[in-house]
MARMARRO-666646 format. One line per 2 residues: number of its first residue (from 1); for each residue x, y, z of C-alpha. Coordinates in Angstrom, 1 decimal. Layout:
NUM) X,Y,Z | ...
END
This chain:
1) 10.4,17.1,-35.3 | 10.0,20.2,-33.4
3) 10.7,20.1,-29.8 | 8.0,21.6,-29.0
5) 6.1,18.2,-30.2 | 9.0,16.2,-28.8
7) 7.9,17.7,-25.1 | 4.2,16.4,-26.0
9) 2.6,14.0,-27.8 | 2.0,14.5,-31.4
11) -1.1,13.8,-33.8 | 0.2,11.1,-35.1
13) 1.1,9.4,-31.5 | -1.8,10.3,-30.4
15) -4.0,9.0,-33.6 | -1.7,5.6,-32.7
17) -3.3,5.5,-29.0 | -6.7,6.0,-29.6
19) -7.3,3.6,-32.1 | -5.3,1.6,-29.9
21) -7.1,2.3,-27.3 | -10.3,1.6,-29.4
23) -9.1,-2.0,-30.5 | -7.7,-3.0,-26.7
25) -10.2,-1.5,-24.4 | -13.2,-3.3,-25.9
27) -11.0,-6.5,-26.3 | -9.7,-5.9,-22.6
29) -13.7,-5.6,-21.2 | -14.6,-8.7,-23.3
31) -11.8,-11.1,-22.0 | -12.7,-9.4,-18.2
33) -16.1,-10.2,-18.6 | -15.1,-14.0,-20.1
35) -13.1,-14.3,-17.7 | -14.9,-13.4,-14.5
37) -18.0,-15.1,-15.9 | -15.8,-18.4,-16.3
39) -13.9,-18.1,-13.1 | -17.4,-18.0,-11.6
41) -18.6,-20.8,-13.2 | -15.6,-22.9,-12.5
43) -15.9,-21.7,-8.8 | -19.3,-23.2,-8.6
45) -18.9,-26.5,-10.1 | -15.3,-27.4,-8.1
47) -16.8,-26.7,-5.3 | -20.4,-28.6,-6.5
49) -18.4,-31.2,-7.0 | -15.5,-31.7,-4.7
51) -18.4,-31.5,-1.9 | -19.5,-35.0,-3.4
53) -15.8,-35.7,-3.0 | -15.8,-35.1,0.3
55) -18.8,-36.8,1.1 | -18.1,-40.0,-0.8
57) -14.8,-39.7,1.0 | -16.2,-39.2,4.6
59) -18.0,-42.4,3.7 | -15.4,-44.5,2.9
61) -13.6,-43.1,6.2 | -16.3,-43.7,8.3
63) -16.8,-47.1,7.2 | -13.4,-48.0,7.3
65) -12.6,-46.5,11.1 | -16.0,-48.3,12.2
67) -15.0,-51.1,10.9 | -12.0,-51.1,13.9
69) -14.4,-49.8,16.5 | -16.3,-52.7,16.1
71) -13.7,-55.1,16.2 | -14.1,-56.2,19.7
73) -17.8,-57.7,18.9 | -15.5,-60.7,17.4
75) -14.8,-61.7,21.6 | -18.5,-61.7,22.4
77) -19.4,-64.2,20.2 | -16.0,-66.4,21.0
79) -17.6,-68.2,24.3 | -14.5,-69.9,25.4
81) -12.5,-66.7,25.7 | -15.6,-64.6,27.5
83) -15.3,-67.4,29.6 | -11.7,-66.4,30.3
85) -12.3,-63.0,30.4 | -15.0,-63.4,33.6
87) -12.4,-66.3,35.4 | -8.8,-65.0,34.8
89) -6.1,-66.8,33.0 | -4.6,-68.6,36.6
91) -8.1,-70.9,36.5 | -6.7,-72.8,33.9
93) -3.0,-71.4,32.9 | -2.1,-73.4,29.6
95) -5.5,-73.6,28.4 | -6.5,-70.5,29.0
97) -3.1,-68.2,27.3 | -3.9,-70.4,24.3
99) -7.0,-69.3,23.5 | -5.2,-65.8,24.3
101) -3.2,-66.4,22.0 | -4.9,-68.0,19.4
103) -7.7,-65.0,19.1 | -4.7,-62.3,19.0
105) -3.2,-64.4,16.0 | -6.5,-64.7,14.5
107) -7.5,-60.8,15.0 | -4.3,-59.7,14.1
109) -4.3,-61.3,10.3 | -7.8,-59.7,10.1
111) -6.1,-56.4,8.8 | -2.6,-56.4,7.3
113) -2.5,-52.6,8.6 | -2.0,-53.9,12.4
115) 1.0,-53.2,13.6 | 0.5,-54.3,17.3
117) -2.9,-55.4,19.4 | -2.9,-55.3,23.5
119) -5.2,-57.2,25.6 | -5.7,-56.2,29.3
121) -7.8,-59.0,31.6 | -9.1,-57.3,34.2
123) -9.3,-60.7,36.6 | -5.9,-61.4,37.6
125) -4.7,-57.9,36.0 | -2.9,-59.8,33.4
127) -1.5,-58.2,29.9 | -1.2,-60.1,26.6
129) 0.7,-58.0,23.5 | 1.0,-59.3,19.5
131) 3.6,-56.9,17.8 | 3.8,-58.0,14.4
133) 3.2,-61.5,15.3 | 5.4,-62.1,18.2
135) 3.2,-63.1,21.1 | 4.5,-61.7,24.1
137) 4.7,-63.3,27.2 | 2.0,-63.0,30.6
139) 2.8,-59.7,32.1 | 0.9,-58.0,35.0
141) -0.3,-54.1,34.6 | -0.2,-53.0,37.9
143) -1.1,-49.5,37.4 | -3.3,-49.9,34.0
145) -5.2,-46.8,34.7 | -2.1,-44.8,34.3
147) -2.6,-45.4,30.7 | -4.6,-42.0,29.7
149) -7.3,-43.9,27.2 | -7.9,-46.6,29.8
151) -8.4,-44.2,32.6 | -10.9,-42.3,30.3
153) -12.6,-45.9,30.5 | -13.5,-45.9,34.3
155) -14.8,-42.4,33.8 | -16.8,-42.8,30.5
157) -20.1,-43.0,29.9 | -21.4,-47.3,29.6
159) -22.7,-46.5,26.7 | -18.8,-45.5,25.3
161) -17.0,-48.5,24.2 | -14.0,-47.3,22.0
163) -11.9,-44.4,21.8 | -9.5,-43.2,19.1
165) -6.3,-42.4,19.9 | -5.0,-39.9,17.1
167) -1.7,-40.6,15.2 | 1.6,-41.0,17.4
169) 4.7,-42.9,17.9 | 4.1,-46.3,18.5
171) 4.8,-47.4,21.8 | 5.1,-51.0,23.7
173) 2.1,-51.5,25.7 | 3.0,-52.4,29.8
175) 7.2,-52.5,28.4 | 5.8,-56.4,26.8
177) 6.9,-55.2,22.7 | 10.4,-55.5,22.0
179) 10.1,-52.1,19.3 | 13.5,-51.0,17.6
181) 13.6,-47.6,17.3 | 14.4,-48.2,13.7
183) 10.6,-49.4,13.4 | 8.6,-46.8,15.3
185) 6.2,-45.0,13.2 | 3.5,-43.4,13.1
187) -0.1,-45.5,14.4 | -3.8,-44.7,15.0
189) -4.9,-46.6,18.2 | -8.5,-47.8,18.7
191) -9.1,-48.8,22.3 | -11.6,-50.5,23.7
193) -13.3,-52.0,26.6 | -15.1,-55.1,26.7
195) -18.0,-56.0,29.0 | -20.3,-58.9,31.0
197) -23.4,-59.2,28.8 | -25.7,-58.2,29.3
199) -24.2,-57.0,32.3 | -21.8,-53.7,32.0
201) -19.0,-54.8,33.9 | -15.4,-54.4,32.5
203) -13.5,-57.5,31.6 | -10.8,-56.3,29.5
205) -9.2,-53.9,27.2 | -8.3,-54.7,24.0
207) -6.3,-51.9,21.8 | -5.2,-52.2,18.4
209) -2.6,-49.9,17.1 | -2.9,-49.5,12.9
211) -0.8,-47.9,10.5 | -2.4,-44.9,8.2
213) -1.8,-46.7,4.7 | -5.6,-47.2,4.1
215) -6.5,-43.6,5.7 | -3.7,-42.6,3.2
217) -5.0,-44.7,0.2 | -8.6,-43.9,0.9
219) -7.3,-39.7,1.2 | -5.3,-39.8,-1.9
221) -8.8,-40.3,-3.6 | -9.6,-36.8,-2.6
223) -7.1,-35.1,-3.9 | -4.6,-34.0,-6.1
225) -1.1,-34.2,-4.6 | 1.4,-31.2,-5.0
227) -1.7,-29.0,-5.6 | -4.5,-29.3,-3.0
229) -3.9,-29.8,0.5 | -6.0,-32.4,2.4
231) -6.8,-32.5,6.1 | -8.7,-34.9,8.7
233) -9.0,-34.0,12.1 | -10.5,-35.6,15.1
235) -13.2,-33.5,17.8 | -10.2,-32.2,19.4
237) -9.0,-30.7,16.3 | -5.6,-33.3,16.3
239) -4.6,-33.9,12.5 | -5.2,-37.9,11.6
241) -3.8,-37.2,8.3 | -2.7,-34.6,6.3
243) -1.3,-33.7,3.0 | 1.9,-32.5,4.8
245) 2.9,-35.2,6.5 | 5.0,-33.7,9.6
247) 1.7,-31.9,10.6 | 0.0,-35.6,11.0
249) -0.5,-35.5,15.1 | -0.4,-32.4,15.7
251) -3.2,-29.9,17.1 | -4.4,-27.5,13.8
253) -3.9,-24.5,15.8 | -4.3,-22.3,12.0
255) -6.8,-19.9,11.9 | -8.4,-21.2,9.0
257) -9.8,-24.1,11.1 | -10.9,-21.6,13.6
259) -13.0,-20.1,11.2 | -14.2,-23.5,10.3
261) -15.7,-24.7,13.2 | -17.6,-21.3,13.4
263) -18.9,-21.6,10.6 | -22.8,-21.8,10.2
265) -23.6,-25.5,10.5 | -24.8,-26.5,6.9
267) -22.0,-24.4,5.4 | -19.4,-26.8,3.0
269) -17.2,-24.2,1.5 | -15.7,-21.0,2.1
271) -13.2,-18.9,0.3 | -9.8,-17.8,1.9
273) -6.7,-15.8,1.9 | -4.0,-15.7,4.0
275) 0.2,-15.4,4.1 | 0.0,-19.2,3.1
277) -2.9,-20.0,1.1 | -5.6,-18.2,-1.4
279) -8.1,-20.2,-2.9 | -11.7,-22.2,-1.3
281) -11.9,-24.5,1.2 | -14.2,-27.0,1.0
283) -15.3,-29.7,4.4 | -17.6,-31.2,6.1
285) -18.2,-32.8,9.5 | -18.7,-36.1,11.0
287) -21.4,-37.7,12.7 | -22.3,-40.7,15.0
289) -19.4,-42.6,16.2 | -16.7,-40.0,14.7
291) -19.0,-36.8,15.6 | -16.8,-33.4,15.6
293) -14.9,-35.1,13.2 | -13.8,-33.3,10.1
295) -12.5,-33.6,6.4 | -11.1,-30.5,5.0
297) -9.9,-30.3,0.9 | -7.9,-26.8,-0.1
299) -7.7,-25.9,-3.6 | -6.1,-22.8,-4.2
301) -6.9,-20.1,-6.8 | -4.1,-21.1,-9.0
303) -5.4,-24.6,-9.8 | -9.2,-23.5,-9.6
305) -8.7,-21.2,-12.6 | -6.2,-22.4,-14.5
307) -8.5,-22.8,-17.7 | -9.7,-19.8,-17.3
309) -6.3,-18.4,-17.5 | -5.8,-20.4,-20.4
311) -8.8,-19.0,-22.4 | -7.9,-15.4,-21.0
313) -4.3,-16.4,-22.0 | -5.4,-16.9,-25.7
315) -7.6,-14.2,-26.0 | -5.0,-11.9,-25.0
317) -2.4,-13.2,-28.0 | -5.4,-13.0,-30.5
319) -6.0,-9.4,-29.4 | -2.1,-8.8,-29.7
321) -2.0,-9.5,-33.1 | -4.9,-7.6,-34.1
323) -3.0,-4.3,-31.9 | 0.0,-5.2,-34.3
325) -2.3,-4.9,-37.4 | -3.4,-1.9,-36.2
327) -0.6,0.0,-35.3 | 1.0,-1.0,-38.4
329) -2.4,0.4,-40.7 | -2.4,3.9,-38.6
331) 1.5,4.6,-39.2 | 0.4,4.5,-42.6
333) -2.4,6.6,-42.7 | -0.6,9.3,-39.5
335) 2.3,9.6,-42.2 | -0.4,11.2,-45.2
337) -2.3,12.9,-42.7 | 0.5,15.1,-40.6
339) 2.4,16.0,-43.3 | 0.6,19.4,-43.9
341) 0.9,19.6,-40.1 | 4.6,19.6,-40.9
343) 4.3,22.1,-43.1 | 2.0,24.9,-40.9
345) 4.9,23.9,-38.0 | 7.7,25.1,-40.2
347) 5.9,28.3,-41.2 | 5.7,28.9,-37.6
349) 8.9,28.2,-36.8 | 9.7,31.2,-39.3
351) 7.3,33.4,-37.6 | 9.2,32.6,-34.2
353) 11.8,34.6,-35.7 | 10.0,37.6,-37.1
355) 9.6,36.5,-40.6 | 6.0,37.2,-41.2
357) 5.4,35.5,-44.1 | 4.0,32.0,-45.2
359) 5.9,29.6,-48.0 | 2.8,27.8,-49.6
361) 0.6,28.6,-52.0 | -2.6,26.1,-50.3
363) -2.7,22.7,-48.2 | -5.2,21.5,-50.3
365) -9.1,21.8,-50.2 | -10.1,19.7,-46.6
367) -9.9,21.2,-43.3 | -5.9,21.7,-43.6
369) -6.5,23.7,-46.8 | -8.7,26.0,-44.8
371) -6.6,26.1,-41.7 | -3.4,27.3,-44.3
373) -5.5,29.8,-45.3 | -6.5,31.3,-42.1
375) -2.9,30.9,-40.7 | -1.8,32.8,-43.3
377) -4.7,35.7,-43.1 | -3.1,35.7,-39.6
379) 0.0,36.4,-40.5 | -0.9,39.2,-41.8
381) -3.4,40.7,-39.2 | 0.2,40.4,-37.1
383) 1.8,42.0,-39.4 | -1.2,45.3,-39.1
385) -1.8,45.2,-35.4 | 1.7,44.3,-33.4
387) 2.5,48.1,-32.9 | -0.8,48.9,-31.7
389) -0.7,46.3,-29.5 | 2.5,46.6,-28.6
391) 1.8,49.6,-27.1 | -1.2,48.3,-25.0
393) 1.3,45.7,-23.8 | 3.0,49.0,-22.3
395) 0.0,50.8,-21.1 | -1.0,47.5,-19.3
397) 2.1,47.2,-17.4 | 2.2,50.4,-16.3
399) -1.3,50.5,-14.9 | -0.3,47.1,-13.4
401) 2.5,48.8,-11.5 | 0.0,51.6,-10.1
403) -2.1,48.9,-8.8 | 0.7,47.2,-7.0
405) 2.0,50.4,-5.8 | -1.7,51.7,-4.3
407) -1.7,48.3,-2.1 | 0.6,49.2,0.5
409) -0.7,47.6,4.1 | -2.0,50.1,6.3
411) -0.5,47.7,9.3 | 2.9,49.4,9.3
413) 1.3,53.6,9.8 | -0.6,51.9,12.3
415) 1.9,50.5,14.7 | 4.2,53.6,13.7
417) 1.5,56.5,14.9 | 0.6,54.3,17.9
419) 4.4,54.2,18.4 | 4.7,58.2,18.4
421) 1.8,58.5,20.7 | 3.4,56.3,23.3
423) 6.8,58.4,23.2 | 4.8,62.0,23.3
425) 2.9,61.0,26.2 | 5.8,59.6,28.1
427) 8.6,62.3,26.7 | 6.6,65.4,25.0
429) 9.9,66.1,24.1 | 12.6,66.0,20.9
431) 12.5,62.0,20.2 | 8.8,63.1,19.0
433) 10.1,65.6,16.1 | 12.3,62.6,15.0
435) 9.6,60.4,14.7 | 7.3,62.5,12.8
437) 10.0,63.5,10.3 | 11.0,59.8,9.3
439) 7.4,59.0,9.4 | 6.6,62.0,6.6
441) 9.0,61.1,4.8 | 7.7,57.6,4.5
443) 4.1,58.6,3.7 | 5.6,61.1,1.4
445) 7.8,58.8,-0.8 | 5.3,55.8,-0.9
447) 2.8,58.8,-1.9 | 4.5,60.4,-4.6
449) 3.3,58.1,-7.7 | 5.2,60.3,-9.9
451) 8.2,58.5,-10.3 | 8.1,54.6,-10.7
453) 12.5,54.2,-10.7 | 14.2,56.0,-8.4
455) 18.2,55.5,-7.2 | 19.1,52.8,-4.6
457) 20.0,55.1,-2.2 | 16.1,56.6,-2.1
459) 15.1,53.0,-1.5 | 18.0,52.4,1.3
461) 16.9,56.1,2.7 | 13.3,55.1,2.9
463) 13.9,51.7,4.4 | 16.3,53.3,7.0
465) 13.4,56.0,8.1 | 11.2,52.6,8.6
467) 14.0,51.5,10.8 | 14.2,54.4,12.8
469) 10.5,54.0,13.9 | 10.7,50.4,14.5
471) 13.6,51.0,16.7 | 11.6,53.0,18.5
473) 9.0,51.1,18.9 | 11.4,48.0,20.2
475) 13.9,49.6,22.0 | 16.7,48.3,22.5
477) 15.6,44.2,21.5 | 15.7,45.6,17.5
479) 19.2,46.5,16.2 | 19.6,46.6,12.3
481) 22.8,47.2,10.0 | 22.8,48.8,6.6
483) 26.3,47.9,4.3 | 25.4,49.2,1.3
485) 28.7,49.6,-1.6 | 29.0,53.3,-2.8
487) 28.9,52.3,-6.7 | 25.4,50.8,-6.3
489) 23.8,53.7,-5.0 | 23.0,55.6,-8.4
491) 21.9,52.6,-10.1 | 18.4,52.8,-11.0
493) 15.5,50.1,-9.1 | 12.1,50.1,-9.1
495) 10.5,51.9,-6.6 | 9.2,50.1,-3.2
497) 11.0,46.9,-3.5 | 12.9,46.7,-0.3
499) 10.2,48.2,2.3 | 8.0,45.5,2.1
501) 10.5,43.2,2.9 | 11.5,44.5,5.8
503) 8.3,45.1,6.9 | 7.1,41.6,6.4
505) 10.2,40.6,9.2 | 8.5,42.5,11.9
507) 4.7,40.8,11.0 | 5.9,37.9,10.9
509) 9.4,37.5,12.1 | 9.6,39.5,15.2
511) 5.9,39.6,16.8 | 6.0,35.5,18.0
513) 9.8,36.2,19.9 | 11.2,37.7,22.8
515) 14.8,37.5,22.3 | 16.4,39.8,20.0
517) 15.7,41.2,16.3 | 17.9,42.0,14.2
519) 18.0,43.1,10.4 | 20.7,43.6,8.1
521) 20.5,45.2,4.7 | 22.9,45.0,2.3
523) 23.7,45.7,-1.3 | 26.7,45.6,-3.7
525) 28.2,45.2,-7.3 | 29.2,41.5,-8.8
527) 31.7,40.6,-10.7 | 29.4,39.7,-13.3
529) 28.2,43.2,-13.7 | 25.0,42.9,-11.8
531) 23.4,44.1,-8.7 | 23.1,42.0,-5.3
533) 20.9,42.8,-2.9 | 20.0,41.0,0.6
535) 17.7,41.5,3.2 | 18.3,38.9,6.5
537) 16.5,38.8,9.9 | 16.9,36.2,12.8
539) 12.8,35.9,13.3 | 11.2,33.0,13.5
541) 12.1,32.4,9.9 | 10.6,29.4,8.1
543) 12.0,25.9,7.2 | 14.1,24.9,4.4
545) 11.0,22.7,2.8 | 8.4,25.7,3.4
547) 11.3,28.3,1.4 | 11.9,25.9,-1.4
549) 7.9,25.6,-2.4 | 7.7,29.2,-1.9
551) 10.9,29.7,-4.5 | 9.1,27.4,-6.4
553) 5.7,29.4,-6.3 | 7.7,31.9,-8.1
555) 8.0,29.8,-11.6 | 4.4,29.5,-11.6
557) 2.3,32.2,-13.2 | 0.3,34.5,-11.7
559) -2.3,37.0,-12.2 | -1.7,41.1,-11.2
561) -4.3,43.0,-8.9 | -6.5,40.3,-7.5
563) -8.7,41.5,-4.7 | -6.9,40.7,-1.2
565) -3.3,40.4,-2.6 | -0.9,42.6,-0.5
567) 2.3,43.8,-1.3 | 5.2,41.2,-0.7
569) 7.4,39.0,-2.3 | 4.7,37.8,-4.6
571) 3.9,41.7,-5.9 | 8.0,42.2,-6.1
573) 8.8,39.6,-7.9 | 5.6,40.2,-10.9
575) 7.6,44.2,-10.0 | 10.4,42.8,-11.1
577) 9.5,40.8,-14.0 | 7.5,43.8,-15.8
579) 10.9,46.1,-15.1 | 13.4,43.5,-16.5
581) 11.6,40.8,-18.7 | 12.7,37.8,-16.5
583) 16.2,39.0,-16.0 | 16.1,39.6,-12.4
585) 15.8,36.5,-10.0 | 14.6,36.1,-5.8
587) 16.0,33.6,-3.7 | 14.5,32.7,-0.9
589) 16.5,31.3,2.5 | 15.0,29.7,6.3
591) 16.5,27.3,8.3 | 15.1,25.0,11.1
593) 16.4,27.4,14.1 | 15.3,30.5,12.6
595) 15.9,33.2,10.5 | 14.7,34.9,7.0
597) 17.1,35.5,4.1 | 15.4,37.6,1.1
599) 18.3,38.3,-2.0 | 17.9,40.0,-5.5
601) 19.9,39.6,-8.6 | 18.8,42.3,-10.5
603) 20.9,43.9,-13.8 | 22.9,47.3,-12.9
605) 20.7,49.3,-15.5 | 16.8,49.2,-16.4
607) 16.4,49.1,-20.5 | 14.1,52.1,-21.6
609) 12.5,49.3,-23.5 | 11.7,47.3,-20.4
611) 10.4,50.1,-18.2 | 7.0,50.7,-18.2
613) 5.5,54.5,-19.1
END
């Protein structure tokens, strides 16, 4: 294959892509539309129906948790332990510790998830514990109200007769529980305070410390382990239970459950994404005894649509195979239908070289048969017209010189007679005759149109009279240096190359400094055979970057006597191109602290052929 076609993409590739593209993108919106229809179906019925979850679930947890709050209405309808309660324990010391004891035994078998109950008399400040069935001796609690839950007692509302403790360590109650360590665990503690009816003065406390397996066996209910993530936290947003179990206790400080509670107040579900989870959140809150209360379920995105990705997943292979089908039918078919193609490119390939003239009799009667035909009625309308228009080619270039040479800035004879007015009103003396002669001379050489190539040493001579006045016009801050090799000096360049160089270091290198300028021209022979030229300032220069793009503006094409364009390197280098067909190159220099660096590599001779008349 040519490599021209190698570079782009051929018929036959592109034939291959577009029905491609014809099969997959209709496939591609289908399964999108499939699947974002489906995702949003499946969105609304998990969430329809995990929020009966939920609710069933914050049903059996209320029950279950209210079922402990109450527990304490067993004593009021046990007269001979009221009885206690109001007298104290010392009234009637055996009796009284057995019925103690006897209604911890019996409340403690109530539940097997007890793990230790407390009794507090207020009368005679006595203290009663039943860790795992071991009775504990009579112990006095001096200072009860230390304990945080009873002191919230004595400053409660009447009306408040339990409080939840949220999961922690267990812990002996007044130092009566002989605990191991190896036995501490996690509990949920429901305190309580016992009153006179139908008076409300406090005769006790009972608490009841309960391990989480029924919280856990009611939660696991509600969701799928290893895949959704399950909270239940108390008013003060403490974790009773959670999915991840080293978070049970703990405040939910994440910012998910900030949102949460924010939330308007009949909201169930919202969607979220953060570092740590992407999917919907679904809750709800609550009410009566546990209000502020709430459950919380998290199913992320990757469970939620799982069969969707399954049907998308399917969809996708089905389409595959049909792409294979495809591609497989269109090789075919790109094979028949580029092989006249083939044939026109090898033609062409012959008229690349200069052999005008075409190797088939016809491509056949369709739309290649007629483009044969006109490619070879082509050929030879080449073959009548490429002197004629090889000599416009000419006359074009050469008026495309005269343009460039007309656009010459008037900035520099500005600056240079206001220069020589300043000197003859100061002086009125000889510097003025200097002036004016390297001044005509530079009007009269950029005027003469006559000549388009003239010898080096013109160019150097009309650059160095530009210098002169410029060193007038700085004194003594401009200095410049001309090196330029004796056996370049006769070699023939187009005309007004280096001026405009040197001029564009005084606009634009010299103007923004105070310190010194300096210029240095310099030209000389290669060992290659070909010509070196460089012009250098220390101006303000321009940065590496801001040189290489404008090196690179060079490659680009351009267009030749555009209204606004003035002469500079842009002008020099489409110059240069029209006198030697691309053989000449420009490099461009900066640096960061300054400084302008212009150099041609032109050829030592300018072909006859080249030169424009």
């Amino acid at each position: 294959m040519d490599k021209h076609l190698r570079r782009g993409w051929s018929i036959r590739t592109k034939l291959i892509l577009f029905l491609m593209a014809v099969t997959v993108l209709p496939s591609s919106f289908a399964i999108a539309i499939t699947y974002f229809h489906t995702t949003r179906s499946l969105n609304e019925q998990v969430v329809t129906g995990n929020q009966e979850v939920i609710e069933n679930g914050k049903q059996d947890i209320t029950t279950y948790l209210e079922d402990f709050s109450y527990i304490q209405t067993t004593l009021y309808r046990y007269t001979p332990l009221m009885n206690v309660l109001r007298d104290g324990v010392s009234d009637d010391l055996v009796s009284n510790q057995e019925e103690i004891n006897r209604i911890l035994i019996y409340l403690f078998n109530t539940r097997a998830e007890i793990e230790q109950m407390h009794l507090y008399i207020h009368e005679g400040k006595d203290s009663y514990t039943n860790y795992h069935s071991a009775l504990s001796g009579r112990g006095t609690y001096e200072n009860v109200y230390e304990h945080p839950y009873y002191n919230k007692f004595s400053r409660s509302n009447p009306n408040d007769n339990t409080m939840i403790e949220p999961p922690h360590e267990i812990y002996s109650y007044n130092n009566l529980s002989m605990i191991p360590n190896s036995q501490k665990k996690n509990v949920l503690s429901f305190h309580n305070i016992i009153r006179d009816v139908p008076y409300s003065d406090p005769l006790a406390f009972l608490s009841v410390d309960i391990n989480l397996s029924q919280i856990e066996s009611i939660a696991e209910r509600l969701y799928t382990k290893g895949a959704e993530d399950f909270y239940l936290m108390n008013e003060e947003g403490r974790i009773v239970y959670s999915s991840e179990s080293e978070l049970i206790g703990k405040p939910n400080r994440q910012e998910w459950y900030k949102r949460l509670k924010q939330a308007p107040e009949k909201a169930q579900s919202m969607e979220w994404k953060d570092g740590n989870f992407s999917g919907v959140i679904i809750y709800d809150e609550f009410s009566d005894s546990l209000n502020g209360w709430h459950i919380v379920k998290r199913i992320p995105y990757d469970l939620l649509y799982q069969g969707a990705r399954e049907t998308a997943l399917m969809n996708i292979l089905i389409g595959l195979g049909s792409l294979v089908i495809v591609v497989l039918a269109t090789m075919v078919i790109s094979f028949k239908f580029t092989e006249p193609i083939k044939v026109l490119i090898a033609n062409m390939k012959k008229v690349e070289k200069g052999v005008f003239q075409a190797d088939f009799d016809t491509l056949g009667n369709d739309e290649f048969g007629m483009l044969g035909r006109h490619f070879k009625m082509m050929i030879a309308t080449i073959n009548d017209l490429i002197q004629r228009e090889y000599k416009l080619e000419i006359e074009n270039k050469s008026a495309q010189l005269k343009v460039l040479q007309s656009q010459i800035n008037p900035h520099f004879l500005y600056n240079a007679l206001q220069s020589i007015g300043t000197l003859a009103l100061k002086h009125k003396a000889v510097p003025v005759y200097s002036l004016l002669t390297s001044l005509s001379k530079i009007m009269r050489y950029s005027m003469n149109m006559k000549d388009d190539i003239v010898p080096l040493s013109d160019e150097v001579l009309h650059v160095k009279s530009y210098l002169q006045l410029q060193k007038q016009r700085f004194g003594d801050r401009f200095e410049y240096e001309i090196l330029i090799q004796p056996e370049v000096d006769s070699i023939q360049v187009p005309k007004m190359i280096l001026q405009p160089i040197v001029e564009n270091s005084f606009k634009h290198g010299f103007d923004q400094t105070e310190g010194p300028a300096f210029i240095q021209l310099e030209a000389g022979m290669q060992e290659n055979g070909r010509v070196r030229i460089t012009i250098k300032d220390n101006g303000t220069g321009i940065s590496e970057a801001d040189a290489r793009r404008l090196q690179e503006d060079f490659g680009r094409s351009s267009k030749y006597g555009r209204d606004g364009d003035s002469i500079g390197l842009r002008n020099i280098f489409d110059r240069l191109k029209i006198y030697y067909q691309n053989d000449a190159a420009i490099r461009i220099e900066g640096a960061e602290n300054g400084g302008f660096t212009v150099t041609f590599d032109i050829p030592s001779a300018i072909s006859k052929e080249d030169s424009p008349s």
